[in-house]
C-alpha positions as CSV (number, residue, x, y, z in Angstrom):
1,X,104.7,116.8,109.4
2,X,103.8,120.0,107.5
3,X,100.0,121.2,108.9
4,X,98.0,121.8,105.3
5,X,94.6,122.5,106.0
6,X,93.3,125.4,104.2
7,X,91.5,127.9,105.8
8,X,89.0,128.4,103.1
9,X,87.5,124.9,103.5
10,X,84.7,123.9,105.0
11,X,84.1,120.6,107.0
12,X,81.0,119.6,106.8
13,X,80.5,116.8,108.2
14,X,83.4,115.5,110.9
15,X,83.2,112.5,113.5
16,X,84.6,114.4,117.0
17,X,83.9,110.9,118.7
18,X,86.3,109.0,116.5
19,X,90.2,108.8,116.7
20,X,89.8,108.4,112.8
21,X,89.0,111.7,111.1
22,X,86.2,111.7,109.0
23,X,85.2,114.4,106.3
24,X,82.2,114.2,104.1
25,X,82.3,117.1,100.9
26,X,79.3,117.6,98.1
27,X,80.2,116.9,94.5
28,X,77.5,117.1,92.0
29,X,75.0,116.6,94.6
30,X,76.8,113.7,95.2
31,X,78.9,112.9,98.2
32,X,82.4,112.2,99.1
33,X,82.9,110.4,103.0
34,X,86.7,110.8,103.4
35,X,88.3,108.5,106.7
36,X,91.9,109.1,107.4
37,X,93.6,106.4,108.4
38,X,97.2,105.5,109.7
39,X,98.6,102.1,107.9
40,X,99.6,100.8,111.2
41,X,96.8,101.2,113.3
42,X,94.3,98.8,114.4
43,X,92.1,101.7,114.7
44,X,92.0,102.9,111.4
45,X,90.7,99.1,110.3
46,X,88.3,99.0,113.1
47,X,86.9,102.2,111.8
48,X,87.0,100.6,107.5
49,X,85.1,97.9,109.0
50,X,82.4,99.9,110.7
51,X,81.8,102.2,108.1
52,X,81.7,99.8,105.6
53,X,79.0,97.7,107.6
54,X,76.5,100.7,108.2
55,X,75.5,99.8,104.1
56,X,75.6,104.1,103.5
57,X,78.2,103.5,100.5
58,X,77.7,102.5,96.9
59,X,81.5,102.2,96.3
60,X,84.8,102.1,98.1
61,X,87.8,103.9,97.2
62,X,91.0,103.4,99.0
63,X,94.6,105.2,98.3
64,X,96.3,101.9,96.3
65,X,97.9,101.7,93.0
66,X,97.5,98.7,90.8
67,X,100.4,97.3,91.5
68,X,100.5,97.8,96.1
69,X,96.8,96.4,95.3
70,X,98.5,93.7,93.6
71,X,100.9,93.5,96.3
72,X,98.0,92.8,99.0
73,X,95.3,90.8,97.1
74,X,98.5,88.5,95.9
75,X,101.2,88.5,97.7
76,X,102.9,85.7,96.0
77,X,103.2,88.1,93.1
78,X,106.4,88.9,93.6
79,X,107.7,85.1,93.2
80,X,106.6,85.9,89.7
81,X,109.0,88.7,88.8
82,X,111.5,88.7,86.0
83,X,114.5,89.9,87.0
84,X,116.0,89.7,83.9
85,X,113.3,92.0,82.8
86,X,113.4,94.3,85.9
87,X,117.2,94.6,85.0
88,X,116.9,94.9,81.2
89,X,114.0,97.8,81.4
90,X,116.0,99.9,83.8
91,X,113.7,99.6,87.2
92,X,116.1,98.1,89.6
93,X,116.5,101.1,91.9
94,X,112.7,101.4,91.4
95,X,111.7,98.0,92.9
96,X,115.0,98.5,95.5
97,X,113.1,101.5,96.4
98,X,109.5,99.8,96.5
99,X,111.2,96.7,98.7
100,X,112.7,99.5,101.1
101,X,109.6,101.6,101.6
102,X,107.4,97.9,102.2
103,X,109.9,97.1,104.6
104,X,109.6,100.5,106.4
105,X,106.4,99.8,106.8
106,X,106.6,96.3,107.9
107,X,108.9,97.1,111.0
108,X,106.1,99.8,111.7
109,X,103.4,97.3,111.4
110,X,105.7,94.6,113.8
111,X,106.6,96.5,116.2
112,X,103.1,97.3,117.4
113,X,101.5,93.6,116.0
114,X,99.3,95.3,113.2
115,X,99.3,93.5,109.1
116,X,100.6,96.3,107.3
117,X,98.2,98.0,105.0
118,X,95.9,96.7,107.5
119,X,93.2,98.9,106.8
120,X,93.3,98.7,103.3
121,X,92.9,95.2,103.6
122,X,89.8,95.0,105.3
123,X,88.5,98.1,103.1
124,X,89.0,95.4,100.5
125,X,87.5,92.4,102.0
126,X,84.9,93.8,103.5
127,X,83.6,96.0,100.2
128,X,83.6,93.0,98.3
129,X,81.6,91.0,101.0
130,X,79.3,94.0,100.7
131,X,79.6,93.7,96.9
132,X,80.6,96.8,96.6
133,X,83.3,98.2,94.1
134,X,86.5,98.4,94.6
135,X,88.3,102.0,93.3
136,X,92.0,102.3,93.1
137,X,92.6,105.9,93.5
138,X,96.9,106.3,94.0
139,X,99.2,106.9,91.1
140,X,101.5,104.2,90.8
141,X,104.5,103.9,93.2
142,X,106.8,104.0,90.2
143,X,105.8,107.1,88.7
144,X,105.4,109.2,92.1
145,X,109.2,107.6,92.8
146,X,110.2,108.9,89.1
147,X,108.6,112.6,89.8
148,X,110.4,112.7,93.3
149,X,113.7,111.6,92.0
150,X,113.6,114.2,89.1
151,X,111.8,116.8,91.2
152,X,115.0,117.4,93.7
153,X,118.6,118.7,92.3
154,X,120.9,116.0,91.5
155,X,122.9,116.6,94.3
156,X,120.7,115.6,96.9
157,X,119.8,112.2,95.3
158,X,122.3,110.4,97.2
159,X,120.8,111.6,100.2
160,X,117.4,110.9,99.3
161,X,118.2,107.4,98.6
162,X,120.0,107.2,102.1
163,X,117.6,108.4,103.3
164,X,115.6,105.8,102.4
165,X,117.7,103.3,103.0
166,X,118.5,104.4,106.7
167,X,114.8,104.2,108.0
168,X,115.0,100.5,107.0
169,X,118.2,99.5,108.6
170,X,117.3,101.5,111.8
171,X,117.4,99.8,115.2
172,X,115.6,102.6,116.7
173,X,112.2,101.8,118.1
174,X,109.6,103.4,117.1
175,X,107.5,105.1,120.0
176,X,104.0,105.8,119.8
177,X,104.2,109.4,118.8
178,X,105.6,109.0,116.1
179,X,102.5,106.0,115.2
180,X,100.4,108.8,115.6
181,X,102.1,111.2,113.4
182,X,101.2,108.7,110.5
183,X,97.7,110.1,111.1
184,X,98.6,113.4,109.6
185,X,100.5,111.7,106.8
186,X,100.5,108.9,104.6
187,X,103.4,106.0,105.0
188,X,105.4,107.8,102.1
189,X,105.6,110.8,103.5
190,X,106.7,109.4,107.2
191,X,109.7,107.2,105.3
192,X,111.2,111.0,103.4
193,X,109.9,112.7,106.4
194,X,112.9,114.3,107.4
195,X,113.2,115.7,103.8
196,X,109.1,116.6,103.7
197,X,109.5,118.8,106.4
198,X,112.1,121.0,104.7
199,X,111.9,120.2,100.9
200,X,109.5,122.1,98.7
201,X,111.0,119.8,96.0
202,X,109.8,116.5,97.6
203,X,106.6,117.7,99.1
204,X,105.2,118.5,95.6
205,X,105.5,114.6,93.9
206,X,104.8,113.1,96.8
207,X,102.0,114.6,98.6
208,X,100.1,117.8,96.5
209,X,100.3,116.0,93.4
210,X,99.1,112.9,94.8
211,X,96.0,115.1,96.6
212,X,95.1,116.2,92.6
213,X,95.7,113.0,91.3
214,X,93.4,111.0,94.0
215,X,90.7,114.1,93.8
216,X,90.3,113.3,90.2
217,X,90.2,110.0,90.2
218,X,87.6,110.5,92.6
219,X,85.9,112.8,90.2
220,X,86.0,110.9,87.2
221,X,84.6,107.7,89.1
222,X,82.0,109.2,91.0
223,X,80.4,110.9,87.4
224,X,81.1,108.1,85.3
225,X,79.4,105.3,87.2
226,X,76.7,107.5,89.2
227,X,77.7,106.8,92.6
228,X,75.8,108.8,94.9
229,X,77.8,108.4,98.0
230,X,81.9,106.8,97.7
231,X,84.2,105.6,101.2
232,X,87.5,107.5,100.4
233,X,90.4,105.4,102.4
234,X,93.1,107.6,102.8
235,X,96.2,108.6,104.6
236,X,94.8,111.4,107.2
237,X,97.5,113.9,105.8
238,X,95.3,113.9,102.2
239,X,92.4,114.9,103.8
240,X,92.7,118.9,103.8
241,X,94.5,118.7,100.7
242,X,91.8,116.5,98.6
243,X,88.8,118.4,100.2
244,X,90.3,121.8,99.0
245,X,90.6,120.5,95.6
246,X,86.8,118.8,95.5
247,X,85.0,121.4,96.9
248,X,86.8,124.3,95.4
249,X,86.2,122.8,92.0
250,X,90.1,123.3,91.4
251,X,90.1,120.0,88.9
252,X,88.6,121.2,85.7
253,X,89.0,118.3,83.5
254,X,89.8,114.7,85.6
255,X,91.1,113.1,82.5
256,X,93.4,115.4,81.7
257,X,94.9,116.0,85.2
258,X,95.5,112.5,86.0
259,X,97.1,112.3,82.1
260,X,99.3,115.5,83.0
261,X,99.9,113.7,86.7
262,X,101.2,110.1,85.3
263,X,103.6,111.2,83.3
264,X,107.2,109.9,83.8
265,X,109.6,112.6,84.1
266,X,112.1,112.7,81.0
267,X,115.7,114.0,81.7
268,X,115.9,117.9,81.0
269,X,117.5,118.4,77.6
270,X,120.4,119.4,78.4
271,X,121.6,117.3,81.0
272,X,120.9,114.0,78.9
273,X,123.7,115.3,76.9
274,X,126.2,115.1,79.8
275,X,127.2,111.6,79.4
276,X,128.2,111.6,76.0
277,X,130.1,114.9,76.4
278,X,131.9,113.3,79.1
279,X,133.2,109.7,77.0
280,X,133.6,112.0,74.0
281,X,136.1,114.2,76.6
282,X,137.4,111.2,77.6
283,X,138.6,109.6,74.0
284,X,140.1,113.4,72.8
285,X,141.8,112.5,76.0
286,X,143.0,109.2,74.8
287,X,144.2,110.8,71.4
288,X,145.7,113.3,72.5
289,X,147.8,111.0,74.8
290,X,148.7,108.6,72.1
291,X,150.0,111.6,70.3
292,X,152.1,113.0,72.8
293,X,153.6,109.1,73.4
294,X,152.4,105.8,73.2
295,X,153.5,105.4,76.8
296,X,151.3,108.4,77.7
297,X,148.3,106.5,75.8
298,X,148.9,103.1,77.3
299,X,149.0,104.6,80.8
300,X,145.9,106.6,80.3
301,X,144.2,103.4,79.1
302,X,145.7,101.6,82.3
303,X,144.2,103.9,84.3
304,X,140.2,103.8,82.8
305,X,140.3,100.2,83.1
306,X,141.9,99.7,86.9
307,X,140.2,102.8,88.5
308,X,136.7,102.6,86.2
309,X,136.9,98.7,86.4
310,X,138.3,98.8,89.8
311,X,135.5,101.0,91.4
312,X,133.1,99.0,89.7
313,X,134.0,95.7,91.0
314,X,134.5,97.2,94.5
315,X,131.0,97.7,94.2
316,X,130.1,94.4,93.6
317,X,132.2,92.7,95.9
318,X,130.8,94.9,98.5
319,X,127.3,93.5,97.6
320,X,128.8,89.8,98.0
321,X,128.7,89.5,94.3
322,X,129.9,86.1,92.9
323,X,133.9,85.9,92.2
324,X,133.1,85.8,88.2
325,X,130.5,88.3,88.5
326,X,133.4,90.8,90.1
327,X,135.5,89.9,87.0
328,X,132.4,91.0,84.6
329,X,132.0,94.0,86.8
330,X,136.2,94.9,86.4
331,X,136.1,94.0,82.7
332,X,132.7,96.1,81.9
333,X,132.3,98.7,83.4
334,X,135.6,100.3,80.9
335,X,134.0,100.0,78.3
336,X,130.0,100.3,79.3
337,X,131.0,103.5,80.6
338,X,132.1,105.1,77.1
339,X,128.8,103.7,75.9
340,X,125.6,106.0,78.0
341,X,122.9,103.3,76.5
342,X,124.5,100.1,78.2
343,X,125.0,100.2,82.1
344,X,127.6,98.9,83.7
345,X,125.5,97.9,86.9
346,X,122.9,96.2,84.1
347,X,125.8,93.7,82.4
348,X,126.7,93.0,86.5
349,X,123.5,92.2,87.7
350,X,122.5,90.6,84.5
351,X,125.5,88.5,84.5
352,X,124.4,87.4,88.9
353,X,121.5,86.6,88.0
354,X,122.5,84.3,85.1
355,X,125.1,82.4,87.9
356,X,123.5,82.5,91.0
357,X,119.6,82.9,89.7
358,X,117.1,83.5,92.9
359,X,115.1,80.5,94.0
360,X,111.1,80.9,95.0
361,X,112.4,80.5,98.7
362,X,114.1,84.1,98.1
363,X,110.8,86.1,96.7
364,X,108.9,84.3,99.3
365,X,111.3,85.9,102.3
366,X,111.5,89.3,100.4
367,X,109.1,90.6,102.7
368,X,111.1,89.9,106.1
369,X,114.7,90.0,104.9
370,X,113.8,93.5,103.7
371,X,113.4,94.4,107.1
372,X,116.9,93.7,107.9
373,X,120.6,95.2,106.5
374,X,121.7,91.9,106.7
375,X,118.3,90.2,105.1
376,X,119.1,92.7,101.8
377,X,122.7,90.7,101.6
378,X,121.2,87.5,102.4
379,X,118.3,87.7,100.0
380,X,119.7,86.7,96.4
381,X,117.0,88.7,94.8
382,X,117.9,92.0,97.2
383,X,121.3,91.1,96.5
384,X,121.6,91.5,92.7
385,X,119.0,94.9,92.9
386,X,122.3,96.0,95.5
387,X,125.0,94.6,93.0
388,X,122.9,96.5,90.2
389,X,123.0,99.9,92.4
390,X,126.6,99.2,93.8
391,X,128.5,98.6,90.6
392,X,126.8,101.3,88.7
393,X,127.3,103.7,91.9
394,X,131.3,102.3,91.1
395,X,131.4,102.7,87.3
396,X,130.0,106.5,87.7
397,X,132.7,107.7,90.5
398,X,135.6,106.2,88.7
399,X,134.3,107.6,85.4
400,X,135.1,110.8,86.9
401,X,137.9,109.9,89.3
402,X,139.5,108.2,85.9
403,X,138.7,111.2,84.0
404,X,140.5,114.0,86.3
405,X,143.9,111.4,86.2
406,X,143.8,111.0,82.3
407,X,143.5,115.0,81.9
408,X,146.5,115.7,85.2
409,X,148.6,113.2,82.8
410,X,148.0,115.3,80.3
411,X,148.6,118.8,82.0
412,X,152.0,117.0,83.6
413,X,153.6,115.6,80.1
């Protein structure tokens, strides 16, 4: 993990006893106690709890979004998704991502007999016991995923998402060192780790920006309800960051920051473009053909449909996809893919969930067959979030694969 204490900041107030590190900064003549905490370790709960009980705090703060609060306080929630909706909306990879980065942290949390989010959850309990408020402080997990994905060249998406996916499916154990590493991160930055380390691209959405966005939030709460003295919960690798930005005054205007902070990447203007220079490359194609021979057209057309169709229903099938939700896949994804506003992998997955629709037993496992390559195939809600990704992942290479044999028919006749 990347070491990102500032020299320029002062601790003024640290625990040297505790395992848990513990920062206290002045705002306002206010104050700030910041505990880092690991998500895995018992520790880092044992130390919520005793902080929480010594009755010095007025609030509690801990590093959730509404939706991982939601996650915890309800964790039936997800037996309550629309899939249909999830689909239709465009956030399939989003919540494939979400499932994958809960299930990271859920072989963590097994492996060494821990809850996950364990110290959250007792930050929780134990503040309302206390009656004392609850802050949500974390952007949402969809937007930091958004500003990561868009934040890295296109190229290396791929390998982000394999990324991802890897340090699920793992077998590896994972040995105590690497438990304590969590201490100077956060569980986000352990699962891209081997992209934080080297990627100035990635560190930037998922750790800096959230520093800012959590400093603000912390700003904003602590002026607009008085509290005199806030319980931060946060992954140890915020620390340095969130202290520079508090006690160097570096947030200006809270609002604004966490306005500029949650918004959702657009596509750059240019690029948007590419997809419909692509079909509209691809139909010349077609005329051109027809115009040279019929024979020329018909055998460009043949080979859109098998190799677009084909690549698309591969996809599918490789997901375990049901036999008339291959045919779907083969029969949209030709024509989806000369229209940029319709998915092919949306029409698939739309057409699974409409034959084989997830039961309550399935959102009810999510959380242990995402811990498992075979649990995401077994899982008929992980299942149509892979036949989403694998038939669009289809449909896109034999767009291209398609489109280099229409134009080498044409440069042959």
């Amino acid at each position: 993990m990347t070491n990102r204490e500032p020299s320029d900041v002062k601790i003024t107030n640290t625990d040297r006893l505790s395992t848990e590190p513990i920062k206290t900064v002045q705002l306002d003549n206010r104050s700030i106690t910041m505990l880092g905490t690991a998500h895995v370790s018992k520790a880092s709960a044992d130390k919520v709890q005793e902080l929480i009980a010594t009755g010095k705090y007025d609030a509690v703060a801990i590093e959730l979004c509404p939706s991982r609060h939601r996650a915890i306080v309800n964790p039936d929630a997800m037996a309550q998704m629309d899939l249909f909706q999830v689909i239709k909306r465009g956030q399939a990879s989003m919540v494939a991502a979400s499932l994958a980065l809960g299930a990271f942290q859920q072989r963590m949390a097994e492996q060494f007999g821990i809850e996950p989010g364990a110290e959250m959850r007792v930050a929780i309990k134990d503040a309302q016991a206390a009656k004392l408020p609850v802050i949500l402080i974390d952007r949402e997990i969809g937007v930091t995923l958004k500003r990561i994905y868009h934040n890295i060249p296109w190229w290396k998406r791929m390998g982000l998402f394999g990324g991802l996916i890897g340090s699920v499916v793992s077998k590896e154990k994972v040995s105590e060192a690497e438990i304590e590493k969590l201490k100077e991160g956060d569980v986000l930055e352990s699962t891209f780790s081997q992209f934080a380390e080297d990627e100035k691209d990635l560190f930037k959405p998922l750790i800096s920006e959230r520093d800012e966005y959590m400093s603000a939030r912390l700003i904003k709460e602590s002026r607009e309800n008085n509290y005199q003295h806030i319980l931060a919960v946060v992954g140890a690798g915020h620390m340095n960051g969130m202290q520079h930005q508090i006690e160097n005054n570096c947030i200006k205007n809270p609002d604004e920051t966490i306005s500029l902070l949650d918004i959702q990447p657009a596509s750059s203007g240019w690029f948007k473009y590419i997809p419909w220079v692509i079909v509209l490359l691809i139909l010349i194609g077609f005329a051109i053909g027809f115009m040279r021979s019929p024979e020329i057209g018909t055998a460009m057309i043949l080979d859109w449909v098998l190799i677009n169709g084909g690549l698309s229903a591969l996809g599918a099938a490789i997901a375990f996809a049901h036999p008339l939700t291959i045919m779907t896949a083969f029969f949209a994804a030709p024509l989806t893919s000369l229209n940029p506003t319709i998915g092919a992998g949306m029409v698939v997955a739309a057409a699974e969930t409409y034959l084989r629709k997830p039961k309550v037993g399935d959102f009810n496992r999510l959380r242990k067959d995402t811990t498992s390559l075979k649990g995401w195939w077994n899982n008929q809600v992980t299942r149509i979030l892979l036949i989403f990704i694998l038939s669009t992942l289809g449909s896109a290479i034999g767009t291209y694969v398609a489109g280099f044999r229409i134009f080498e028919r044409l440069s042959s006749s």
